[in-house]
C-alpha positions, 0 to 999 in steps of 0.5 A: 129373447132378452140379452143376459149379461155376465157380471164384467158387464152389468158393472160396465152398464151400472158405472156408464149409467153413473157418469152419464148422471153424473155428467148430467148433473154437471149440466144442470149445475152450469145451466144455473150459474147460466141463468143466475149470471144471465139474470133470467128465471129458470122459466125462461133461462132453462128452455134458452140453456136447453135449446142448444143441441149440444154441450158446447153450445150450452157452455158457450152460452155460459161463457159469453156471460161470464163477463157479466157475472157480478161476483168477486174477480176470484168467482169469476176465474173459477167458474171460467176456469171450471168451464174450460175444465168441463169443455175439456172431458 
């Protein structure tokens, strides 16, 4: 017999599936300054930015290249900064 859930839950369940999409998001969006800082094409830089199990492993990745990043030095303290945020939640 299926669960039924009153209405605190069903919000509880929609605003959970809203962050993890969000958070999601946030992933994805780190895995391409990845892959634009470590110059490789999404064929070959999305499986290396995946293959970490977790999410401090894939920012690791993304921090040891920021080093490397060809930006302006403002570019490169925000993403550092935008990196230490994300490791913060």
């Amino acid at each position: 017999m299926a669960k039924s859930f009153d209405e605190d839950q069903k919000e509880f369940y929609h605003n959970y599936g809203l962050a993890m999409a969000f958070w999601a998001e946030v992933e994805a969006d780190l895995g391409d300054h990845f892959m634009r800082i470590a110059r490789l094409p999404e064929k070959i830089g999305g499986p290396i930015y995946y293959s970490a199990r977790s999410f401090l492993g894939r920012v690791d990745m993304l921090s040891a290249c920021l080093p490397l990043a060809k930006t302006v030095p403002d570019g490169r303290k925000f993403l550092t900064r935008a990196v230490n945020l994300a490791k913060s939640w």
